[in-house]
MIFIDO-52694 format. One record per atom (N, C-alpha, C): residue in one letter; x, y, z. Coordinates in steps of 0.2 Angstrom, whole numbers, plus 5000, padded with zeros to 4 digits. Layout:
<drentors>
aXYZ...
</drentors>
This chain:
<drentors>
x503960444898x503860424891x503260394890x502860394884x502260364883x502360294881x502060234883x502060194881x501960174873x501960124870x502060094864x501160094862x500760064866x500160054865x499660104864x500060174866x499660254864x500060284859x500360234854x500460304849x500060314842x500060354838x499460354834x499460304827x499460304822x499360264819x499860304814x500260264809x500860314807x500560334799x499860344801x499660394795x499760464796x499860474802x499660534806x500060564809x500860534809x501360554813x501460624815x501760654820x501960714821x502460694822x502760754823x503460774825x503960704826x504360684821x504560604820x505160614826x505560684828x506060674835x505360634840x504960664841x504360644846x504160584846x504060554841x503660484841x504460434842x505060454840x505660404841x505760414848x505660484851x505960464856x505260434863x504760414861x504160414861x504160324864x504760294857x504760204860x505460194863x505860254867x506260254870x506160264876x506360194880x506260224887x506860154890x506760184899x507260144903x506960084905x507260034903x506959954908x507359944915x507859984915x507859964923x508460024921x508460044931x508860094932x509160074940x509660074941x510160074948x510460124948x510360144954x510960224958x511160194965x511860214962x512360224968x512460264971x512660284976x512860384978x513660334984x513960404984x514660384986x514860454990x515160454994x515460505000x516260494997x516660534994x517260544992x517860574995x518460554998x519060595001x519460574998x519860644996x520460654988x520960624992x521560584988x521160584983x520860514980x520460504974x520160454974x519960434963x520060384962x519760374956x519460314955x518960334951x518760224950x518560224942x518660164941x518660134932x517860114933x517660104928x517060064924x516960034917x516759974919x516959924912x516559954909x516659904902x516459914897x515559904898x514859924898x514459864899x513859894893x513559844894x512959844888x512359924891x512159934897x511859984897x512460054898x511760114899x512360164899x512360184907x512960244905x513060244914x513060324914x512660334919x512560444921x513060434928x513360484928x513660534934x513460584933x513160594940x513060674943x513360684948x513860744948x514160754956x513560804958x513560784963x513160854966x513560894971x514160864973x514260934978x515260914976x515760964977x516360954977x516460954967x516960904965x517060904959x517560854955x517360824949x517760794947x518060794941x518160714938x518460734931x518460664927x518260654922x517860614919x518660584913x518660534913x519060504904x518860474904x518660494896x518160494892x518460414887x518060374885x518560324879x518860324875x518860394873x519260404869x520160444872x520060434880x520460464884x520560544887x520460554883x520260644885x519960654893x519960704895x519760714901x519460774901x518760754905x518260824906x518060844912x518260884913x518060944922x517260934923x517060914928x516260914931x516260964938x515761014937x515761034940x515061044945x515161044951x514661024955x514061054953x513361014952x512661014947x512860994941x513560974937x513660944933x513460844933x513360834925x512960774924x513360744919x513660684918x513660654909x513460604910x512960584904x512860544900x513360494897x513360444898x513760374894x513460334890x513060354884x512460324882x512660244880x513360244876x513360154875x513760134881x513960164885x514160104891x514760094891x515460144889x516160144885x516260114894x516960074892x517560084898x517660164899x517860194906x518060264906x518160254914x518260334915x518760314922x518360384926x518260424930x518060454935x518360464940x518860524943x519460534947x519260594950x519460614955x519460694957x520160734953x520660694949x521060734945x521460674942x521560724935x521860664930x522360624934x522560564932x523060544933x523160504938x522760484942x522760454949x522460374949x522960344949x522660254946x522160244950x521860214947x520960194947x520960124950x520260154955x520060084959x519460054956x519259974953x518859964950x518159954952x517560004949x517260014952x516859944954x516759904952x516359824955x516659814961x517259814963x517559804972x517159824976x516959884976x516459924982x516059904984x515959884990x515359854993x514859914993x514159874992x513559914991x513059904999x512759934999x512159935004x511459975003x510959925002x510359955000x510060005004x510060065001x509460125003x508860115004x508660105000x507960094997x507960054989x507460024987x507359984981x507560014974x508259994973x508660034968x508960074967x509160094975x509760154978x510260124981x510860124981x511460104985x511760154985x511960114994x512560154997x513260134995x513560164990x514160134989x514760164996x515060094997x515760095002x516360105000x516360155000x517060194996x517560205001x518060195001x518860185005x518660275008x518760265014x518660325019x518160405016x517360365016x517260385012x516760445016x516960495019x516860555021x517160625020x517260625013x517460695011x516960715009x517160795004x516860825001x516360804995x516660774992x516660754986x515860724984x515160714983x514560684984x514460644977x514560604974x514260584968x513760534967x513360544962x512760494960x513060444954x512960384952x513160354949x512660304944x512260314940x511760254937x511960214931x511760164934x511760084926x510960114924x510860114917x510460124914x510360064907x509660044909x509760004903x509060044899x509360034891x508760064887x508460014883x507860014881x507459954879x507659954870x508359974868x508759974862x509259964864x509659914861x510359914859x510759954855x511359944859x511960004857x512059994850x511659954845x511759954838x511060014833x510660024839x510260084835x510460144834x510360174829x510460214823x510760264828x510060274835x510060364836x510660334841x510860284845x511460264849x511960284845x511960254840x512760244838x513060324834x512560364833x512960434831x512760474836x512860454844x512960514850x513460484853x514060544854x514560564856x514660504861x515360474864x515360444870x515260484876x515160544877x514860584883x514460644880x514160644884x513660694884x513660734890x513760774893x513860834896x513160894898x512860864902x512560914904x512360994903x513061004905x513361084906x513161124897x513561064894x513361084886x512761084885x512261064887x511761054885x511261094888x511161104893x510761144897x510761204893x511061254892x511161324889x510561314882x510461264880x509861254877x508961224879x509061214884x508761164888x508561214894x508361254897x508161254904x508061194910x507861144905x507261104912x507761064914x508461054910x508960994912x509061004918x509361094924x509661094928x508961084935x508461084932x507861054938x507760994938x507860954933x507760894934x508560864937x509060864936x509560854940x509360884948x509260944949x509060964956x508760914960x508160884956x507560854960x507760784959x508360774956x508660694957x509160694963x509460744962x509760744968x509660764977x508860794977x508560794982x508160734983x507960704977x507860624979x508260574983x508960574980x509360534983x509560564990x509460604992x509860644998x509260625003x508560615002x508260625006x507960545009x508060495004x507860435007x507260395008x506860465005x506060435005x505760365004x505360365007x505160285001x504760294996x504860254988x504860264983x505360284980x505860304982x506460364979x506760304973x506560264974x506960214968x506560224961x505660224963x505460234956x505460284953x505560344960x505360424956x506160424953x506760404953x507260434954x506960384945x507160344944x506960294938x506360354933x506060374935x505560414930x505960474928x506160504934x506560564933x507260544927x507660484928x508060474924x507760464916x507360444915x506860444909x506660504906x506560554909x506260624906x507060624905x507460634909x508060684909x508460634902x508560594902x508860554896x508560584891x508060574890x507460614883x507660674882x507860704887x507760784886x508560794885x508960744886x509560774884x509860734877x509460674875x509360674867x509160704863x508560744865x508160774860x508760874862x508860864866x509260924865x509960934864x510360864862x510760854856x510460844850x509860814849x509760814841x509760884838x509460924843x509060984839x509561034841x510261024845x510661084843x511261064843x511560984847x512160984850x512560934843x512160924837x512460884832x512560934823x513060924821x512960974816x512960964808x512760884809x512960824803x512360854797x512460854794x511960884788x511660814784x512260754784x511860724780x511660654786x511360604786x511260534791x510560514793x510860484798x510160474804x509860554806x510260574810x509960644812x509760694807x510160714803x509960734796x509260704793x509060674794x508360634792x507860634796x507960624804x507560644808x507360694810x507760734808x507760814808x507060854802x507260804794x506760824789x506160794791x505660844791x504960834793x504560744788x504860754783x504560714776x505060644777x505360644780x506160584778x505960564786x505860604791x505860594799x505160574799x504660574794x503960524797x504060464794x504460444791x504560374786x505060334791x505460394793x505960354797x505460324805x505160364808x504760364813x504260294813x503860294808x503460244809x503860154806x504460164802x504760104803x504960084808x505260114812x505260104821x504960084824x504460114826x503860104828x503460034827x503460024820x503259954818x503859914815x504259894819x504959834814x504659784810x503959744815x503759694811x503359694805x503059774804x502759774798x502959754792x502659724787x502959724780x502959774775x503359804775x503359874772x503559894767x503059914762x503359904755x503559964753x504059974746x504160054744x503660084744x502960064741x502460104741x502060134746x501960094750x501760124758x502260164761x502860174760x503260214763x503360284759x503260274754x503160304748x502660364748x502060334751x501460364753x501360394760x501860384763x501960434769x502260494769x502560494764x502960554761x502660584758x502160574754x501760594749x502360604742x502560564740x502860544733x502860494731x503160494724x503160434720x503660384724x503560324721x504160294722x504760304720x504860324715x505560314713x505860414716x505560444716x505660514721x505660504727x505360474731x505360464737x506160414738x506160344735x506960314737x507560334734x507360394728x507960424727x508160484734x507560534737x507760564741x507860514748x507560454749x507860424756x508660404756x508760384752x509660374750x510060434752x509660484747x510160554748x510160584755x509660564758x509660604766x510160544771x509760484771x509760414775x510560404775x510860394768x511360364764x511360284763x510760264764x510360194761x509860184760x509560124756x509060114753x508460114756x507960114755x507360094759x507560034762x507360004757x507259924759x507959894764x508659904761x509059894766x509059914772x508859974775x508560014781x508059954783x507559944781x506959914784x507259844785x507759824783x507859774785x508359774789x508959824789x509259824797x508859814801x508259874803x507959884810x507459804811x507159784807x506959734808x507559694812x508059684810x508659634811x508659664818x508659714817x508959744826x508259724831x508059724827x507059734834x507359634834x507459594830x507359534830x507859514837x508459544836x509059554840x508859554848x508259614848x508159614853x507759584856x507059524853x506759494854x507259404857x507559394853x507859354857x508359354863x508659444864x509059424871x508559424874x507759454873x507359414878x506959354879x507359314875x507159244877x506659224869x506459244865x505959244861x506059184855x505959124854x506359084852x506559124842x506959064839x507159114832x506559074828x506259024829x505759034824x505059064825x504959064832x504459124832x504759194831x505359194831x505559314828x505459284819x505659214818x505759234810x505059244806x504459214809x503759194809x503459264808x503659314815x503259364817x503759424811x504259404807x504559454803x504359424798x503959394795x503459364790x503959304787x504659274787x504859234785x504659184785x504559144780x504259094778x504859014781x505459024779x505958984783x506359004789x506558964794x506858994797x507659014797x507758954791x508358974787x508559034784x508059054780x508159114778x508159174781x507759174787x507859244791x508759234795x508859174797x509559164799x510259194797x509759174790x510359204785x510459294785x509859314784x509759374786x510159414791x509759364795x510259414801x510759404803x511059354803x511859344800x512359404799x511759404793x512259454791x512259544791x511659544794x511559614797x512059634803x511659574806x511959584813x512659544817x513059504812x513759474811x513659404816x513259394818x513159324821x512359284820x512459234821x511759184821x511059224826x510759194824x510259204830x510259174836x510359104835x510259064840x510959084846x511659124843x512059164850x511759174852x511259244850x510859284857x510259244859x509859204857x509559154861x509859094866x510659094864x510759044870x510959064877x511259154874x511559214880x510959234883x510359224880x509659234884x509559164890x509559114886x509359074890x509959054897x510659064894x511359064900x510659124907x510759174904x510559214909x510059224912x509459174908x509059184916x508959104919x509559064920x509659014921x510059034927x510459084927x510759114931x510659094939
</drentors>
């Protein structure tokens, strides 16, 4: 994925799937691989990043948070984008061992060998924590599915089953470096299986996707992303669509199903969110969101985001105290 520092100026946007999925990338990525004898299941908590299994060889079966259960089959892959509780068994029904118990053993820098209870059968899977540099509170997060399925998505995608392929010859073979290539590789593939739910696996006419999708609504949407700090006025927004004001935020509501101005102040709220689990004090987020008090941006995001700021600045500071 491109960094932030090479995208164009949002006079000029293209393709707004591109430029969104453009400030989407992974900040850290860990992989387990595990050696399987049936029969066998393990739980996974609930957690803040998301979690990919790939089986590569044998097969399994995945429940889902919503409970259901799906068949994986060997070169099968899903996706967990928000990080649900769910379970992973070689067949429904078989109480689960939980995954944190397992003793790990480093391969290489961000490869584990997980110590799985007799762990020489058939069965081969990969296992990743994914963290994304957005929280499970943006837009494109919160309307995809709790799994995503490979299988489904391929039949649109050619490049999905190659890029699985050479993830899985990565982990098999142990090289050095297998940690960062295995981390790049996870980032094209994450990308390439959002953008190929956007563009065939979702069928919403009206939303986010809906709006990402219209060329005119997706470059207005794009560049507020892109810059949360901006101060952005209906007219400026207005003039990237090439209409009036009052045309342009009658048509953002109709596609969005909210206002301009409301939207620009959620994603702010959300970029500021994200500013302070990384340590970033609340009067420097309120300052750089052009707030004049720091009161008032509190207030704000209070209420956006249903807590103070200063939670997530003190769960920043808890943790790298750690």
């Amino acid at each position: 994925m491109l960094d932030r520092s090479s995208k164009p100026s949002v006079g000029n946007l293209p393709d707004p799937l591109s430029e969104m999925l453009r400030g989407l990338r992974l900040d850290g990525v860990e992989y387990g691989r595990c050696r399987l004898s049936e029969p066998w299941s393990t739980s996974f908590p609930a957690e803040d990043a998301a979690r990919f299994h790939f089986i590569s060889t044998g097969a399994a079966w995945l429940q889902t948070p919503g409970g259901d259960w799906l068949e994986l089959r060997p070169g099968d892959a899903v996706l967990l984008p928000r990080g649900n509780a769910h379970v992973i068994a070689n067949a429904p029904g078989i109480p689960p061992q939980p995954f944190e118990r397992f003793d790990r053993k480093e391969v290489c820098q961000g490869v584990f060998d997980v110590q799985c209870p007799d762990g020489c059968g058939e069965t081969v899977a990969l296992t990743a924590s994914m963290r994304f540099n957005i929280d499970k509170l943006h837009p494109l997060l919160q309307l995809m599915p709790d799994a995503m399925l490979t299988s489904d998505l391929a039949r649109n995608d050619p490049a999905i089953p190659h890029l699985l392929d050479a993830m899985a010859r990565e982990v098999e073979l142990d090289r050095v470096g297998a940690g960062g290539i295995l981390a790049r590789l996870a980032d094209v593939l994450t990308a390439t299986l959002i953008r190929t739910w956007v563009e065939h696996g979702c069928g919403e006419t009206t939303g986010w996707i809906a709006a990402v999708r219209n060329p005119d609504i997706g470059r207005v949407l794009a560049a507020i992303h892109l810059e949360p700090d901006r101060d952005w006025s209906l007219a400026e927004l207005a003039r990237l669509m090439g209409a009036s004001r009052s045309g342009f935020a009658e048509r953002f509501q109709k596609v969005v199903g909210d206002t301009p101005a409301r939207y620009v102040v959620r994603v702010r709220m959300h970029q500021a969110r994200q500013w302070l689990g990384e340590g970033m004090r609340v009067s420097v987020a309120a300052d750089r969101l052009g707030y004049d008090a720091e009161a008032s941006f509190s207030r704000a995001f209070k209420r956006i985001i249903g807590a103070p700021p200063s939670h997530f600045r003190k769960r920043a500071d808890a943790q790298q105290s750690e």
